[in-house]
N, C-alpha and C positions, 0 to 999 in steps of 0.2 A: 504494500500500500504506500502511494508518494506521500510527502507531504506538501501544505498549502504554503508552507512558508520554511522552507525547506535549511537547515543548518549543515555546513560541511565540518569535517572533520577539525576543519582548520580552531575552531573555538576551545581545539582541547587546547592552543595557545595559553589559552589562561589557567590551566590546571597542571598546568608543567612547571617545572623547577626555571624558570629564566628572568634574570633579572642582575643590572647591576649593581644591584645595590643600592639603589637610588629611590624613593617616594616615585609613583609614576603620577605622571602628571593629569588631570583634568581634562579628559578627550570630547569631553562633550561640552565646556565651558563654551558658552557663546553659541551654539546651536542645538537643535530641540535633538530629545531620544532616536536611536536610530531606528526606524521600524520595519527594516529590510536589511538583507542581506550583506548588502552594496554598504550600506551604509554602517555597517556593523564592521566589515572588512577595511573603508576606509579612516571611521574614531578608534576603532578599537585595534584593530590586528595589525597596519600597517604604522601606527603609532608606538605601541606595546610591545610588540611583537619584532618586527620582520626589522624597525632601525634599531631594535638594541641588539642586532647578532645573533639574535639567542634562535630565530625559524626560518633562517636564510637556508638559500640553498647549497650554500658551501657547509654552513653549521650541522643545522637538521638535528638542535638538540631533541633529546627523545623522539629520533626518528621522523619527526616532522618538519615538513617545509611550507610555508607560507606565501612563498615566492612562486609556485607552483599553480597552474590552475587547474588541474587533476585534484582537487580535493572530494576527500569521500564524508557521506552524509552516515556519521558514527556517533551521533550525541544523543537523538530522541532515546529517552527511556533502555538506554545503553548503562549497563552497569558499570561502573569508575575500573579503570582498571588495576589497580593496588589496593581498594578498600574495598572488600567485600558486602552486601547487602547496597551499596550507595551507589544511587542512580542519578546519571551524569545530568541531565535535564528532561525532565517531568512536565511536558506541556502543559502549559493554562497553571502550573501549581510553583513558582518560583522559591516557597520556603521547603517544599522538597526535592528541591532540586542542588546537586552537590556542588555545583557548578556556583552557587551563589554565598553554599557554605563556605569555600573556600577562600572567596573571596572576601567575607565577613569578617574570616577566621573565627568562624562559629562550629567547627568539625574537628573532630577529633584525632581524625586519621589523617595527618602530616599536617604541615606547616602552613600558613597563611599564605596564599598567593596573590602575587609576584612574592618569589623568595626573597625575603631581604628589602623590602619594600611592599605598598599597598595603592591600591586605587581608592580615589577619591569616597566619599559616601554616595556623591550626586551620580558618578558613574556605576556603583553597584545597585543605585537605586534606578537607573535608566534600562539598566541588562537585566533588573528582576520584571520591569515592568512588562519588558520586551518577553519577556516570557512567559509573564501572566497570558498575554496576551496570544500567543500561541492558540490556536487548533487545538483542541484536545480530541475531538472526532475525528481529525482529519490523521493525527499522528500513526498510529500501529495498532496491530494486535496486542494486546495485553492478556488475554486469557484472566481478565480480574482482575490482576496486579497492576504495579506500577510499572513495571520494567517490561519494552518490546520485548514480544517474541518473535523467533526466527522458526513458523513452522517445518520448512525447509530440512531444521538441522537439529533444532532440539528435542532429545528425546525422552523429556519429560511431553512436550506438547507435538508429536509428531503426526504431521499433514492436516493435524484439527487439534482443539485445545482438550489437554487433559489424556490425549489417546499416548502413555507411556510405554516406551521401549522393555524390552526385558535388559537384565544388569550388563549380559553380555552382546546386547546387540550395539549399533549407533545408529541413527537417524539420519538418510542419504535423502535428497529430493522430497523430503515428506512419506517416507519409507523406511518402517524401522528395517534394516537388514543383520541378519544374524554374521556369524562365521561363514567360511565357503561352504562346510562338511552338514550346518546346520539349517530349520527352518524355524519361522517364528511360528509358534503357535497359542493363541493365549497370550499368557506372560512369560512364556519364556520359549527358550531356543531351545531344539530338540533336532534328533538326527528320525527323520522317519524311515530309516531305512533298518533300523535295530529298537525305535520304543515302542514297547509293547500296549502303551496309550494314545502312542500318534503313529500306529503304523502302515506307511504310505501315505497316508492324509492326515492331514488335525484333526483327533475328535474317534480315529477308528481304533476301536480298544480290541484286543485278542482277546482279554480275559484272562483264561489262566494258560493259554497258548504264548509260543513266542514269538516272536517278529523276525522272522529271518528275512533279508534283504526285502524289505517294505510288503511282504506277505507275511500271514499268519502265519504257523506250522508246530507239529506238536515238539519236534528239537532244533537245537542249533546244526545239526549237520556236522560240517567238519570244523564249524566254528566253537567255539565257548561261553557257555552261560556266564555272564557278572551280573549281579543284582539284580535276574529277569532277562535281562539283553542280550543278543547275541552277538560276540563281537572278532574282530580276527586279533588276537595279540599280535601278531604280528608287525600291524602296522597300526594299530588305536592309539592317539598317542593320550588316554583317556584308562585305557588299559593296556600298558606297554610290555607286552613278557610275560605280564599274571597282575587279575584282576587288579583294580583300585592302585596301578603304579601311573601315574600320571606324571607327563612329559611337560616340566615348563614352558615360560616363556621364550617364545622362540625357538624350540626345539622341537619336532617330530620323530614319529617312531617308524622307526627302521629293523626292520628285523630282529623286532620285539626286541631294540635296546633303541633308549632314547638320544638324540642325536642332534647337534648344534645345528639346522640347517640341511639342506642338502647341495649347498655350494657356501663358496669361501665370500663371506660379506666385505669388501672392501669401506672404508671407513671415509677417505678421500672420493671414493667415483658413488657408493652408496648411501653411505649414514651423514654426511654435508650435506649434501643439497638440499635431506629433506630438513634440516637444520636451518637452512638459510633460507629457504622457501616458506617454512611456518613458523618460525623460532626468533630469528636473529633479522627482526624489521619490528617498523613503528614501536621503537620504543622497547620491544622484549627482547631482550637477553641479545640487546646490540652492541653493548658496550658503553653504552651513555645511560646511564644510572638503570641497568637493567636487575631485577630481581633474579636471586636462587642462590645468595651464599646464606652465611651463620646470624646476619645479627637483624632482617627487616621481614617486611609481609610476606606470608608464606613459606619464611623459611631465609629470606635475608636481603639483600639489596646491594646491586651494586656490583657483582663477583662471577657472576655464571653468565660470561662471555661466550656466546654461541655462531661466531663472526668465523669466516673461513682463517684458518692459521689460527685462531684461537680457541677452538671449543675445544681440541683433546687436551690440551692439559687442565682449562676449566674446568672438564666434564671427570675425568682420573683425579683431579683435587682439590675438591669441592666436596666437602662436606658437610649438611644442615643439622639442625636440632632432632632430625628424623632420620638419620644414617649418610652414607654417602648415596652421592648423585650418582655414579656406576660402579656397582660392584665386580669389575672383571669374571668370568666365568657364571656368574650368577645373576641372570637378568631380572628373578624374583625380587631377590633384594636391593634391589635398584630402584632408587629413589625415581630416576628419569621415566623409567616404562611405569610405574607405578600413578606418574600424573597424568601417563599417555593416554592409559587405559581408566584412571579416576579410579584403581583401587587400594592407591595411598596418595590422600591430598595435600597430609602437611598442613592442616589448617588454613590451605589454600585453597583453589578451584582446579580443575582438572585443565590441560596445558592440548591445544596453545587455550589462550585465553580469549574470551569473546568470540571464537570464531569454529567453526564444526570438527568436531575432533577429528584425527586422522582414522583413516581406513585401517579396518584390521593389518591388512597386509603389510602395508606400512610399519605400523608398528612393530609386525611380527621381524620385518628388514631389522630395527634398530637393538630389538631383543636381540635376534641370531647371532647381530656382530658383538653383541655383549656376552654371550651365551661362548661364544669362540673366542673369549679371551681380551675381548674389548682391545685389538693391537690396532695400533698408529699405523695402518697400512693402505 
């Protein structure tokens, strides 16, 4: 859904650490409220912003540039990206919007913006008006709340509000999709080719038969009973060798022994790009006050450099309040795959941030090459 009076990305200008130090001065002294865009971009962003250095296009603090006219429309009912629960601007509602908290410094979660400096009252009182004023019908989905939804991606609210993923699926085009091996059924992910309650289809029970390859039948054949199921040890990586031996992250079962892969994950031609492609922009883990070391939100600020030439030793020495960031040989305990797949957040949110999580497969790449040793190769 567009919006009527539409905000680009550029307004997180004002919730970014940039400032000289200096009081910023009075951008609407001597002319009325901006009540457009145009005129938001020339009191406020080309003033604040783009001649103190701080969103130029050589700077690009936190990833942003000002000087650009590709900017993306990331504020309506967009949640803050380092304080959890706080939504960036809340149309028609200007005192729930974080965007004004910070400029108050009426919030709790960091420092009063411009760092080091404050805008006037007359200007925070012209930017709340301007947002009172805002569309509130016009902005997003809400599903109830205050915060847009992306039914596209999230799979709490997938293709309609309220319609939840199971824990191991994600939400592709408004489509929860399980694993490759799995289907959705219900609420959760199921292989219909071995459950004896979804077999072949959602919903067809054997009873007290078993499900061999998505038919009924009264044994497993030349396969193996686990828990009801019929399954090949062989290559289950669910039951890998004998029953209930389950094959981590990132690894598969091979000839009923579980197994890193079944090629050599390169770290340079594989596990970069998708680092630099979902990681290491706007702002996250680019190296300009990116979050994921020891001491800030989620787990620390400032230290988990995910920039080519800098992520492997970031990623090997980096360790948070929740363990390290890779555990070589071990992708379970790995704080990184943990946030990929949101089943350790660290009192975070699940990574990347704001934006649809990565496809299994993907992750499954990032796992293997931590699974095989996490090597610099």
């Amino acid at each position: 859904m567009g919006f009527r009076n539409p905000i680009p990305l550029a307004l997180l200008a004002l919730l970014t650490a940039c400032s000289d130090g200096q009081t910023t001065g009075p951008p609407f002294s001597g002319a009325p409220c901006p009540t457009n865009l145009q005129e938001v971009s020339i009191q406020v962003f080309q003033q604040s912003c783009i001649d103190a250095g701080c969103h130029g296009t050589a700077d690009r603090a936190g990833g942003l540039d000002l000087e650009t006219n590709a900017l993306a429309l990331e504020l309506f009912g967009q949640p803050a990206a380092l304080c959890n629960g706080q939504v960036r601007v809340v149309p028609g509602d200007s005192t729930s919007s974080y965007l004004i908290a910070k400029l108050r410094g009426t919030n709790e979660c960091g420092a009063q913006m411009p760092v080091g400096g404050s805008l006037d009252t007359e200007t925070i009182d012209c930017m709340a008006t301007w947002i009172d004023g805002l569309d509130v019908t016009a902005s997003c989905e809400t599903c109830g709340g205050a915060a847009c939804v992306d039914l596209a991606t999230d799979p709490a609210n997938c293709g309609t509000c309220a319609n939840a993923c199971p824990d191991s699926a994600v939400c592709l085009d408004g489509t929860c999709t399980c694993p490759s091996d799995l289907s959705v059924c219900g609420s959760s992910c199921v292989a219909l080719a071995s459950d004896p309650a979804n077999c072949g289809a959602c919903g067809t029970s054997c009873g007290a038969l078993f499900c061999l390859q998505g038919g009924c039948s009264a044994d497993c054949g030349a396969l193996t009973e686990c828990s009801g199921a019929c399954v090949d040890l062989l290559n289950d990586a669910d039951h890998c060798g004998a029953c209930g031996t389950v094959c981590g992250p990132g690894s598969s079962c091979a000839n009923g022994q579980c197994q890193c892969g079944s090629t050599t994950i390169s770290f340079v031609n594989d596990v970069q790009p998708i680092l630099s492609a979902s990681c290491a922009s706007m702002g996250c883990h680019d190296g300009v006050g990116a979050p994921g070391g020891p001491g800030g939100p989620g787990g620390g600020k400032a230290s988990l450099d995910l920039t080519s030439g800098n992520a492997y030793p970031s990623l090997l020495q980096t360790t948070t309040s929740c363990g390290p960031v890779v555990v070589p040989g071990d992708a379970e305990a790995s704080l990184l795959i943990g946030k990929l797949t949101g089943a350790q957040l660290c009192g975070g949110s699940q990574m990347p941030k704001n934006a649809p999580p990565l496809a299994p497969e993907v992750i499954d790449t990032i796992a293997a090459w931590i699974c095989q040793g996490a090597e610099n190769n």
